[in-house]
KEPARO-73739 format. One record per residue (C-alpha): z, x, y; residue number from 1; residue in one letter. Coordinates in nm, 4 decimals. Layout:
KEPARO-73739
Z;X;Y;NUM;A
...
***
This chain:
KEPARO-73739
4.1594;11.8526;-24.6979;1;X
4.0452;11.5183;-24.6108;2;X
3.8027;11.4595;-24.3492;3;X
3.7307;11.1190;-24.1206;4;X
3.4574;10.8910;-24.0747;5;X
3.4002;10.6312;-23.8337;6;X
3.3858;10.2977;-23.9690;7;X
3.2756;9.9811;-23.7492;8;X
3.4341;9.6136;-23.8555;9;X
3.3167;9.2697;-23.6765;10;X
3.5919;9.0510;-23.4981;11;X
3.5418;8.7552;-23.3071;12;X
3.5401;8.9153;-22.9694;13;X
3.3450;9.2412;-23.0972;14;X
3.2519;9.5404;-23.2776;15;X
3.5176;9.7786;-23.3403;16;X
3.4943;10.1370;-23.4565;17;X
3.8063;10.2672;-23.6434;18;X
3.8209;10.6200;-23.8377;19;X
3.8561;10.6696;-24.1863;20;X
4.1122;10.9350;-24.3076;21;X
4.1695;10.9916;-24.7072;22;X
4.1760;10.6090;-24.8104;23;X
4.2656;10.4627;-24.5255;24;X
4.0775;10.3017;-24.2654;25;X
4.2866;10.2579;-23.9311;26;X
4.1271;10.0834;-23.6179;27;X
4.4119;10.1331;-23.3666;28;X
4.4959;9.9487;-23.0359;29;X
4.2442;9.6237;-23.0508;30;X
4.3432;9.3535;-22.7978;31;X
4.4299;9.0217;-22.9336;32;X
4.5090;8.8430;-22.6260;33;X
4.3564;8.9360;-22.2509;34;X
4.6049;9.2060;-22.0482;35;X
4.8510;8.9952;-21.8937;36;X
4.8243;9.1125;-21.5948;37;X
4.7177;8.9612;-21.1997;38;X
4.7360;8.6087;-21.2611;39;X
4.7953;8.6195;-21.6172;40;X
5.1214;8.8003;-21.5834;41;X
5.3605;8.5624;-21.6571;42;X
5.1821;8.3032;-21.8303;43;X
5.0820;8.2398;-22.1911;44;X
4.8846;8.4781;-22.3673;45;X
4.4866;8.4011;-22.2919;46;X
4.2049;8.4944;-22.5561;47;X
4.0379;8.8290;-22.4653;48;X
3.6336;8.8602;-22.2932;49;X
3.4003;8.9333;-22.5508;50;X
3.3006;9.2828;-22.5429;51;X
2.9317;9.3884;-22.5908;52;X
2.8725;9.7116;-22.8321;53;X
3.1277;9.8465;-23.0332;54;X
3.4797;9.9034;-22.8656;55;X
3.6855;10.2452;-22.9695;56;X
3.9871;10.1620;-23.2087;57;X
4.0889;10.5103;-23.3329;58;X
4.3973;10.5927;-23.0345;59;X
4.6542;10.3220;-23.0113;60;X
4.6641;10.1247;-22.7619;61;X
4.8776;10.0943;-22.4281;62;X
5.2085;10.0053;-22.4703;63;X
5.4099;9.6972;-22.2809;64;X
5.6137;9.7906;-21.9960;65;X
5.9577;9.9137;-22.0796;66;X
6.2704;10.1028;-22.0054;67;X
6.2719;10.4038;-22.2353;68;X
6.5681;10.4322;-22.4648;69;X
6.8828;10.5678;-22.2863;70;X
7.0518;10.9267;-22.3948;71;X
7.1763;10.9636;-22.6679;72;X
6.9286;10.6908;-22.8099;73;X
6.6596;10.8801;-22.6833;74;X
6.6738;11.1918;-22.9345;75;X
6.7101;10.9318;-23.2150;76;X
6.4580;10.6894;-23.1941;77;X
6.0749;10.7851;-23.1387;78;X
5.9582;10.5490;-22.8441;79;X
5.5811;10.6458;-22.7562;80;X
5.4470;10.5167;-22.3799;81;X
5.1269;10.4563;-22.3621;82;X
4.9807;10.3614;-22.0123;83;X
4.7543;10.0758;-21.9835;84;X
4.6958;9.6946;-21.8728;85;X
4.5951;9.6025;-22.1873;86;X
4.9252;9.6030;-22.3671;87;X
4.8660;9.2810;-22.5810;88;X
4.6901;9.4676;-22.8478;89;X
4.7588;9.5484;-23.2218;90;X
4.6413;9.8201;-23.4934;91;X
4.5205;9.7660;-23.8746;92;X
4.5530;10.0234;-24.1578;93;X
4.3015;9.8657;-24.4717;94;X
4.1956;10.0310;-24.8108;95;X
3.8094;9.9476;-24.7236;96;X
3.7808;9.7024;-24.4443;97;X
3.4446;9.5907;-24.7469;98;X
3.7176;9.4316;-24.9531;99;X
3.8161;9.0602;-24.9986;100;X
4.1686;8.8761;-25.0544;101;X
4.3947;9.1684;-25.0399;102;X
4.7584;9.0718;-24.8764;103;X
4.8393;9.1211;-24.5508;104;X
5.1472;9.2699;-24.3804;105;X
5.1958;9.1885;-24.0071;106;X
5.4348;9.4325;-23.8538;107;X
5.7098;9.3162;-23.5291;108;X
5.8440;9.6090;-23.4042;109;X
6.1936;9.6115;-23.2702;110;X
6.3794;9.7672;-22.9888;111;X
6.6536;9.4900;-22.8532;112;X
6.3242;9.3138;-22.6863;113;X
6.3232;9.5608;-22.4268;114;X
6.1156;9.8730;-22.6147;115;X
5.9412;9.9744;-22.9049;116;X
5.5693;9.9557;-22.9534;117;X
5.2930;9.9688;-23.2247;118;X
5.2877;10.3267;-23.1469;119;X
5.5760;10.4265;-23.3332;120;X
5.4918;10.7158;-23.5845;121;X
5.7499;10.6074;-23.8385;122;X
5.5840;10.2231;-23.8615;123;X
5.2193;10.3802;-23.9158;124;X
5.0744;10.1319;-24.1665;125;X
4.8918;10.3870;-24.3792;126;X
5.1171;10.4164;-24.6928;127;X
5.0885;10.0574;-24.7280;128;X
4.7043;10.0547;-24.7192;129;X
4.6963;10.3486;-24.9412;130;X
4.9201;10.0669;-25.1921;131;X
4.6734;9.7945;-25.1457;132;X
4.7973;9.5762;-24.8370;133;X
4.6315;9.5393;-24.4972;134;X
4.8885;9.6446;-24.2658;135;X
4.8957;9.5079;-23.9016;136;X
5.1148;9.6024;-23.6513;137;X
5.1552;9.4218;-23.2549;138;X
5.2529;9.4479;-22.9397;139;X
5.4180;9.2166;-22.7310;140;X
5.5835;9.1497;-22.3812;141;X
5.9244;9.2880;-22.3701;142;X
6.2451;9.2119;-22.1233;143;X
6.1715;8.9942;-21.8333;144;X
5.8148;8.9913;-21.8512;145;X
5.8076;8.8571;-22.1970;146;X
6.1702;8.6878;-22.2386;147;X
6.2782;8.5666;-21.9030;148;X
6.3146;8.2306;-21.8218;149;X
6.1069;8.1231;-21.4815;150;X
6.0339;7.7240;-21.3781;151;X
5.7238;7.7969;-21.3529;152;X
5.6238;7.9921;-21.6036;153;X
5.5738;7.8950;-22.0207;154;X
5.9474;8.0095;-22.1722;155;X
5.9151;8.2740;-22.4928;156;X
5.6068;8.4380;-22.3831;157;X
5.6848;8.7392;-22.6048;158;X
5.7438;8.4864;-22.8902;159;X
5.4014;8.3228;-22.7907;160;X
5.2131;8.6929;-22.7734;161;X
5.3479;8.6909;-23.1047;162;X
5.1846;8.4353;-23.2040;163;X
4.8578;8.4858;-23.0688;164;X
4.8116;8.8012;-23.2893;165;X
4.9124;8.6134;-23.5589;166;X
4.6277;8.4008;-23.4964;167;X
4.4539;8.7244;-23.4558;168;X
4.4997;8.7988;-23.8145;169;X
4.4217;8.4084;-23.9119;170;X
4.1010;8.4135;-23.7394;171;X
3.9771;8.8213;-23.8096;172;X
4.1919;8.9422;-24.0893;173;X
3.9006;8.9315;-24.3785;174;X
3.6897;9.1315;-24.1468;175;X
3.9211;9.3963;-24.2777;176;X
3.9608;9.2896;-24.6384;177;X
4.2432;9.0988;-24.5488;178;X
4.3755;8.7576;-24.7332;179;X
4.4511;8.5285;-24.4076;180;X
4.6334;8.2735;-24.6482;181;X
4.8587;8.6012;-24.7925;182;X
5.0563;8.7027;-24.4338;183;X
5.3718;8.8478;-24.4794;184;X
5.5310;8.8528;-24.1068;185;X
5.8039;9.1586;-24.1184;186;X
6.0139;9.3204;-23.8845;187;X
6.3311;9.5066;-23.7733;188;X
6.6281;9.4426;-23.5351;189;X
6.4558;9.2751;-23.2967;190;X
6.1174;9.2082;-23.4349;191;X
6.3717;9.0569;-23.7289;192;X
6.5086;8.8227;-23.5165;193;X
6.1820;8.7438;-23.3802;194;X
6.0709;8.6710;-23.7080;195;X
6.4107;8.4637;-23.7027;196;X
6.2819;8.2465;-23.4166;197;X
5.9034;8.1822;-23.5548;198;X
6.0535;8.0057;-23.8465;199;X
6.1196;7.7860;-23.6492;200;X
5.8854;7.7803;-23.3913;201;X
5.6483;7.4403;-23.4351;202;X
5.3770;7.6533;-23.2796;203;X
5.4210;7.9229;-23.6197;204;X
5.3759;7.6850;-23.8826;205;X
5.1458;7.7901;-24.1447;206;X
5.0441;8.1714;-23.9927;207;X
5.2304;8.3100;-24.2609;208;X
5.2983;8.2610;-24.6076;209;X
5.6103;8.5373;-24.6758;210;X
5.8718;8.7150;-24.3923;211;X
6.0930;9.0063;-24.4623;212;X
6.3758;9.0526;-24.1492;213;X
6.5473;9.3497;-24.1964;214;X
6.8217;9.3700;-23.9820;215;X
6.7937;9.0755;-23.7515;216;X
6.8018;8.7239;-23.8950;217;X
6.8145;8.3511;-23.7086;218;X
7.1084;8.3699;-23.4629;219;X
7.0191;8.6457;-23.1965;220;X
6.9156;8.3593;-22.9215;221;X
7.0031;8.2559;-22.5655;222;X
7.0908;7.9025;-22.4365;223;X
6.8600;7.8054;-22.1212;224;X
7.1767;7.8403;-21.9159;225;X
7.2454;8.1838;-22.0128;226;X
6.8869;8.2918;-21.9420;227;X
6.9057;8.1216;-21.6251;228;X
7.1946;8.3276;-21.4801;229;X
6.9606;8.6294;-21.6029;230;X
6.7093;8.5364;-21.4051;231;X
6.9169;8.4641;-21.0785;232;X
7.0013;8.8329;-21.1230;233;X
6.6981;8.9449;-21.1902;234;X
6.5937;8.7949;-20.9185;235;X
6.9033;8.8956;-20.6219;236;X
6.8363;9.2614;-20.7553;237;X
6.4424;9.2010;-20.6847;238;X
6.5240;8.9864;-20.3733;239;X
6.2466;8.7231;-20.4338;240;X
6.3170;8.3741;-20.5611;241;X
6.3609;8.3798;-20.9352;242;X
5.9680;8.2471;-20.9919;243;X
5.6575;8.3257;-21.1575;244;X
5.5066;8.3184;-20.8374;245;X
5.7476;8.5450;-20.6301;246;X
5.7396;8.7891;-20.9370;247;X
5.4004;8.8705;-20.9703;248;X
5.3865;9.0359;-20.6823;249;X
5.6652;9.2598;-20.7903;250;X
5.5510;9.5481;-20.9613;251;X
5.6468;9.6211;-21.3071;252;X
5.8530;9.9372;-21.2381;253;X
6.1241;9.7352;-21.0191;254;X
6.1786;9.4807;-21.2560;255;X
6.2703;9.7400;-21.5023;256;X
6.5222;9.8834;-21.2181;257;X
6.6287;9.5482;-21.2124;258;X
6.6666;9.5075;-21.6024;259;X
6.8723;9.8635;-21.6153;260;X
7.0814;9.7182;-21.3635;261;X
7.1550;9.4343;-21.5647;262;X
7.2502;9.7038;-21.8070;263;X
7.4861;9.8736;-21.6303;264;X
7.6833;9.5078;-21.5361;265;X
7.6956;9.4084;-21.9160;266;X
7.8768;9.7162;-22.0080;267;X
8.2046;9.5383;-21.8829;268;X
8.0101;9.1817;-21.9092;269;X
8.2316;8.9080;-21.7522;270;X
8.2705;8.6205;-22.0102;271;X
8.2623;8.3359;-21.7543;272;X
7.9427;8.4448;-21.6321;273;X
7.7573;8.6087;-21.9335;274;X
7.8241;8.3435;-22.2278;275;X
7.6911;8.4358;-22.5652;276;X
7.5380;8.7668;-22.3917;277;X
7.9178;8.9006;-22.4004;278;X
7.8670;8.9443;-22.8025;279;X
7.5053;8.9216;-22.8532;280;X
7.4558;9.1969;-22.5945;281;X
7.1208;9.1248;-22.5473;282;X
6.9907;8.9904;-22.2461;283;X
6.6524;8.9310;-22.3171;284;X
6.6238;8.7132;-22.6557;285;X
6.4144;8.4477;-22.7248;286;X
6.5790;8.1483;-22.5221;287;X
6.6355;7.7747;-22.7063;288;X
6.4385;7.6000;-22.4330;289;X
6.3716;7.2681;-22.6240;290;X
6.0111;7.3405;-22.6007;291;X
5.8752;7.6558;-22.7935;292;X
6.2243;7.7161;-22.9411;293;X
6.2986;7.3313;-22.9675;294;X
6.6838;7.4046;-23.1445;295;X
6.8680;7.6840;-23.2758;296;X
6.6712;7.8401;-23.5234;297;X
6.9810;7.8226;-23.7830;298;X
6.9508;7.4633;-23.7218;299;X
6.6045;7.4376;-23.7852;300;X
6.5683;7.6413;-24.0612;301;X
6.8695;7.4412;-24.2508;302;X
6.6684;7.1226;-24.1493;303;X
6.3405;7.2640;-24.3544;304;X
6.1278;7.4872;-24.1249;305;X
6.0908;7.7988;-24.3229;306;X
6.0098;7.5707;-24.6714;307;X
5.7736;7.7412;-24.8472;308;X
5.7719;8.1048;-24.6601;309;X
5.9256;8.3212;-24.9419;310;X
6.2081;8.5154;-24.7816;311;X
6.3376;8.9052;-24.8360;312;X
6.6606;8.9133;-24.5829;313;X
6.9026;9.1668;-24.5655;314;X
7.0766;9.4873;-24.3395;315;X
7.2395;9.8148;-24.3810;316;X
7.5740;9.9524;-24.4781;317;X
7.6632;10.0907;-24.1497;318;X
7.4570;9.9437;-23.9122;319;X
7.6634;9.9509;-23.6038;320;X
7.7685;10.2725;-23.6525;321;X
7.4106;10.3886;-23.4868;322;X
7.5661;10.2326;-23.1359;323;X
7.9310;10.3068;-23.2026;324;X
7.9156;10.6932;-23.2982;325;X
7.6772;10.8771;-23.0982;326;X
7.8249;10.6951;-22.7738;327;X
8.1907;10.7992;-22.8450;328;X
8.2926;10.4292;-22.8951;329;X
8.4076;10.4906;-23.2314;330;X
8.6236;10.7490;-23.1245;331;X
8.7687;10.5787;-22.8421;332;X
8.8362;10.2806;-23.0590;333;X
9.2195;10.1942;-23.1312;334;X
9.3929;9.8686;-23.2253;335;X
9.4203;9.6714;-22.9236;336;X
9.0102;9.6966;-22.9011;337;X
9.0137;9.6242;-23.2931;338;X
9.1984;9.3059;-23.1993;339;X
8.9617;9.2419;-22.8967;340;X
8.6245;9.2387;-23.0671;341;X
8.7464;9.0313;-23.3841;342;X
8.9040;8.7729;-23.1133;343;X
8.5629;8.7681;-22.9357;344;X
8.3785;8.6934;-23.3230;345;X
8.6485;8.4400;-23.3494;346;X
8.8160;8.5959;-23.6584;347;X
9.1751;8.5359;-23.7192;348;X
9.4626;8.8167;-23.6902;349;X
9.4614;8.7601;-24.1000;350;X
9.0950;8.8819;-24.1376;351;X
9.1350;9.1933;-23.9304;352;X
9.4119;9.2985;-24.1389;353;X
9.1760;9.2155;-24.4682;354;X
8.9397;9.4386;-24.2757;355;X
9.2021;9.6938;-24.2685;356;X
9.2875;9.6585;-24.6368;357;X
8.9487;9.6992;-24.7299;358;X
8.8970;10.0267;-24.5739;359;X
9.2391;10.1739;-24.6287;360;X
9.3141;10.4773;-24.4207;361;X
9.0286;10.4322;-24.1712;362;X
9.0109;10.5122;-23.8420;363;X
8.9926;10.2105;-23.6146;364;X
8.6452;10.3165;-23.4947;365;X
8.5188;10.3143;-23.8515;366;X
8.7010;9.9302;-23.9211;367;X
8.5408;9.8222;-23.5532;368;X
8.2048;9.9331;-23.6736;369;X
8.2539;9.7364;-24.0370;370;X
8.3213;9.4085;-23.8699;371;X
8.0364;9.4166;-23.5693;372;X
7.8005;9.5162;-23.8607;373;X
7.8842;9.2041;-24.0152;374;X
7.8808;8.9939;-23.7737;375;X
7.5696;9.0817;-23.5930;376;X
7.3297;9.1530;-23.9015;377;X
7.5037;9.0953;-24.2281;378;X
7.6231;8.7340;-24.1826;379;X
7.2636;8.6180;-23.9997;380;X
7.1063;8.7612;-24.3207;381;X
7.3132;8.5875;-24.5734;382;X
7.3201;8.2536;-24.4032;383;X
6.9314;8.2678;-24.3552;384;X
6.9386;8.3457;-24.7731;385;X
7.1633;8.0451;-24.8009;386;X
6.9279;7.7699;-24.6232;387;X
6.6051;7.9229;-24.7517;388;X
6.5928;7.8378;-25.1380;389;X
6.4805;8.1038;-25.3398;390;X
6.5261;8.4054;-25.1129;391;X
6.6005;8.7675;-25.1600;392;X
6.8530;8.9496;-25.0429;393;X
6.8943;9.3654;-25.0002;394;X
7.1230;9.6012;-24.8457;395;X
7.0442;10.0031;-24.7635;396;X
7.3155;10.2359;-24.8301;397;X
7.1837;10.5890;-24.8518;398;X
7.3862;10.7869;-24.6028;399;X
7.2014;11.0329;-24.3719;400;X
7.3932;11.3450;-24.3066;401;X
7.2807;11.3393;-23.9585;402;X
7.6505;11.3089;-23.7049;403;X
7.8669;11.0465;-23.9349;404;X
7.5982;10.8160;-23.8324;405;X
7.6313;10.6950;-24.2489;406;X
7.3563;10.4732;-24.3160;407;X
7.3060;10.3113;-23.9695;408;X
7.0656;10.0521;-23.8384;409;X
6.7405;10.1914;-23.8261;410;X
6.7543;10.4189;-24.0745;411;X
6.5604;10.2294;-24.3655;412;X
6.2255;10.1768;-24.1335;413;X
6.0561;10.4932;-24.2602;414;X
6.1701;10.4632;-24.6183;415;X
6.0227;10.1365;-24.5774;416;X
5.6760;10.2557;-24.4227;417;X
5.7032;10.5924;-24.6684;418;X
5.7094;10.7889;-24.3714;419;X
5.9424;11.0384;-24.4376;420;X
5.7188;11.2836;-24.2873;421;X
5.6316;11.0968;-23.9835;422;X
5.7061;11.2725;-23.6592;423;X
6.0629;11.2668;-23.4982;424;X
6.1630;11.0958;-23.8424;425;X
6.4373;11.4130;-23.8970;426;X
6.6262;11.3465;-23.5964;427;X
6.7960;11.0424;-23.7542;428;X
6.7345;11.1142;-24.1290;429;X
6.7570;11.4673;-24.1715;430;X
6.5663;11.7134;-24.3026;431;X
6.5148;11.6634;-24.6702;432;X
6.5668;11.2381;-24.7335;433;X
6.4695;11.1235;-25.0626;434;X
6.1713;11.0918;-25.1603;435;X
6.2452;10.8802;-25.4642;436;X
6.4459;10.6611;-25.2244;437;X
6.1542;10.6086;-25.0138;438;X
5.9428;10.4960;-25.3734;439;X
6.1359;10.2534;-25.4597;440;X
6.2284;10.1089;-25.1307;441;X
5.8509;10.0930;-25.0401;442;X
5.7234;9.9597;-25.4168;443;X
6.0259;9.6803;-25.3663;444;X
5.8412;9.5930;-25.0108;445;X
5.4621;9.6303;-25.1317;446;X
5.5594;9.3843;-25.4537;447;X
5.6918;9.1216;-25.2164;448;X
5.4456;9.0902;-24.9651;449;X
5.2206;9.0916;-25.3019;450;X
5.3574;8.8373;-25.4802;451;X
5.6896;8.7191;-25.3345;452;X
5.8964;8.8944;-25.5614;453;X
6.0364;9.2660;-25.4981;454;X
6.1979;9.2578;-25.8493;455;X
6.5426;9.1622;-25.8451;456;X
6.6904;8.7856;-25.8543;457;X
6.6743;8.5632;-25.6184;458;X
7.0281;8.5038;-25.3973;459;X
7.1581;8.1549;-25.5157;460;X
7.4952;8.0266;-25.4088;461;X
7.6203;8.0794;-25.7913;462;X
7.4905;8.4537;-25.8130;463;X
7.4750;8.5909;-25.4839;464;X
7.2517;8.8596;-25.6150;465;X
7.1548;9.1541;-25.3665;466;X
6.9619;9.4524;-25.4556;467;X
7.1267;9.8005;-25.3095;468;X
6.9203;10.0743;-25.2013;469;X
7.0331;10.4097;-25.2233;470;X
7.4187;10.2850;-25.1900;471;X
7.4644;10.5302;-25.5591;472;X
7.2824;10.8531;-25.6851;473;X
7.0129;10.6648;-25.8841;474;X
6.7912;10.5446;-25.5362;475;X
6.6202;10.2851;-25.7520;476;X
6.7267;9.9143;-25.7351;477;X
7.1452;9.8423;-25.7963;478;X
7.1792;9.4293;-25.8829;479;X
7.5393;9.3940;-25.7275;480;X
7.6693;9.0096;-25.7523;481;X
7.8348;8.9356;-25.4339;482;X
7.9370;9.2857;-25.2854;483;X
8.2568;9.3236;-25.0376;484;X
8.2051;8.8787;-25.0933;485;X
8.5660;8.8791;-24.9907;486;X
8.4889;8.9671;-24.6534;487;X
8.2394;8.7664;-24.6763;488;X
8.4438;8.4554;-24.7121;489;X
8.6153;8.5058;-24.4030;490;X
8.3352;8.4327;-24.2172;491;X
8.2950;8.0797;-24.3672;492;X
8.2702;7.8613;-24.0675;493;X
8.3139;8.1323;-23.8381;494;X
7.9402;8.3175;-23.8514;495;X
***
């Protein structure tokens, strides 16, 4: 049985004591940025007050204001609150916080910008450590408070808390035996497409050396018009002009009423009104506002912002089928909402019946779920390979047996974090995932934030190599060339 210590590491604001357990030091829920709260809510993250003494880093942190998962999301995915004003924070697992130039991985949690935290058990850094790499993982503001767009108020401020912790790591990192020139930025979903956005953020340049997006890539954004008509709602639910000032007052718990409202309208969103929001379904994304977010990410990554971050892209099988099959939607699907949805991604009445082919015999639920998962995560994924020279691409296919969920979006975070074991972890993987899955998937992830290069070839327009996980019965590494790359082709100029 292992027993903890307290250890106590220097950062620029203060002491910190973090506990040692096994071979892993973890100092859990430092502030990077001051609570944005008062009159900081709102505006762009400040640096934090010194503290005198040593500060307490072995609980995590409090966690930024948020919704909660809805049923039946809610039994799937672990979403820890943690109550506090001092929600800009951030946790470190390290080997031996004496050590020097060991690679970092900073963590972006996902949760369609609206929830997740640090706090997740699954995303606990330690197996990493234990493997040799400082693991970090952050907080930022979620929904309206971090993504909506006020006139009076700095746009992106989730994508700017962001990037205050990742001058966090810049600045404090080798106080934990951390390499600040060896970042690799990573996340999923939504932390993905975060990661999406700081590659092309002029404000990101140079905090990080590698990315991994895993599930989430460069498109997942919202034009300044959208996120305008967001905040008009936002602000006739609230009934205070749509302002930094007016929302201040306006206490956190009504403008998430006023965020599950918005919910409830985009269910049957109105195209005229909702633009891109109709198929992104997200209403809070980070917002092209010509300042932070000066273009389209795609369009500033194929113009050269990510050169020389090494990439690792890529998504699962099934993704969608984690939204489409515990809600009922697949089963409700039938061929006039087939034809819908591949209208709405602007595919032709010939690709839905290549779709078709492909599966033969599926129901339409199963064929709807195949074409959103391409369109929202495997297409972002390949086209971010395609402008970033020298990336690598991946795709998870071990099925859980958990509800026909098959291997759905989410489902590779804990084989990535070897967390198999983690609390609430069964609910969407089972009860006995692979362990040698989990091996290989995390050795593939430790390798590239290591040295750029999880072991398989890179994806290059004349091999189109991808590395499947778990998609066989041998869990380690499958090269495929290409796979299902005739569906792929009918997205050419489409996605």
């Amino acid at each position: 049985m292992s027993t903890a210590t307290s250890i106590i590491a220097d950062t620029a604001a203060g002491a910190v004591q973090g506990v040692r357990t096994g071979g892993v030091v973890a100092f859990l829920g430092v502030p990077y940025a001051a609570a944005p709260v008062g009159e900081r809510r709102f505006r762009a993250p400040e640096p934090v007050a010194p503290w005198a003494g040593v500060r307490d880093a072995v609980t995590h942190g409090p966690t930024a204001p948020m919704p909660g998962y809805p049923p039946p999301f809610d039994a799937l995915l672990p979403n820890p609150v943690v109550a506090g004003d001092e929600y800009l924070n951030l946790s470190v697992w390290t080997p031996d916080p004496d050590a020097q130039g060991l690679p970092v991985l900073v963590w972006i949690h996902g949760g369609a910008f609206v929830n997740g935290s640090s706090a997740v058990p699954l995303t606990d850094g330690s197996a990493f450590a234990r493997d040799g790499v400082v693991t970090v993982a952050v907080n930022y503001r979620l929904g309206a408070e971090g993504f909506a767009l006020l006139p009076d108020a700095p746009p992106n401020r989730g994508l700017l808390d962001q990037v205050a912790a990742l001058e966090w790591v810049r600045d404090n990192v080798a106080a934990f035996g951390g390499d600040p020139d060896t970042v690799t930025v990573a996340g999923e979903s939504a932390g993905a497409m975060s990661i999406g956005a700081l590659l092309a953020m002029p404000r990101a340049a140079g905090l990080f050396r590698r990315a991994v997006l895993q599930s989430g890539a460069a498109h997942h954004t919202l034009s300044s018009s959208t996120a305008s008509r967001v905040t008009d709602f936002v602000a006739a639910e609230l009934g205070v002009p749509g302002t930094a000032a007016a929302w201040r007052d306006v206490p956190s718990e009504r403008v998430l009423a006023a965020q599950n409202a918005l919910g409830r309208v985009l269910q049957r969103p109105d195209p005229a009104r909702w633009g891109e929001i109709v198929v992104n379904l997200m209403p809070f994304e980070p917002v092209v506002d010509g300042e932070v977010l000066p273009a389209p990410p795609p369009q500033s990554i194929a113009a050269g912002s990510a050169a020389g971050v090494d990439v690792l892209v890529g998504a699962n099988r099934h993704e969608y089928r984690l939204f489409f099959v515990p809600t009922g939607i697949a089963d409700k699907a039938d061929g006039a909402m087939l034809a819908a949805v591949a209208a709405g991604y602007r595919l032709p009445e010939a690709a839905l019946a290549r779709y078709r082919s492909a599966s033969p015999g599926a129901a339409p639920g199963t064929v709807l779920s195949e074409i959103a998962t391409d369109w929202f995560y495997r297409m972002p994924a390949l086209r971010l390979a395609e402008s970033v020279p020298g990336s690598h691409v991946y795709e998870f296919g071990w099925e859980t047996p958990v509800g026909g969920l098959g291997a759905c979006h989410g489902l590779e975070v804990p084989f990535v974090f070897d967390t198999l074991d983690a609390p609430g972890v069964p609910a969407l993987v089972g009860p006995e995932p692979p362990q040698a899955l989990a091996d290989a998937v995390h050795r593939a992830w430790v390798a590239f934030a290591t040295t750029g290069d999880p072991g398989w070839p890179a994806y290059t327009p004349d091999r189109r190599a991808v590395a499947r996980f778990g998609s066989g019965t041998d869990p380690a590494v499958e090269v495929v060339d290409d796979p299902r790359g005739d569906l792929r082709a009918l997205w050419d100029g489409v996605r």
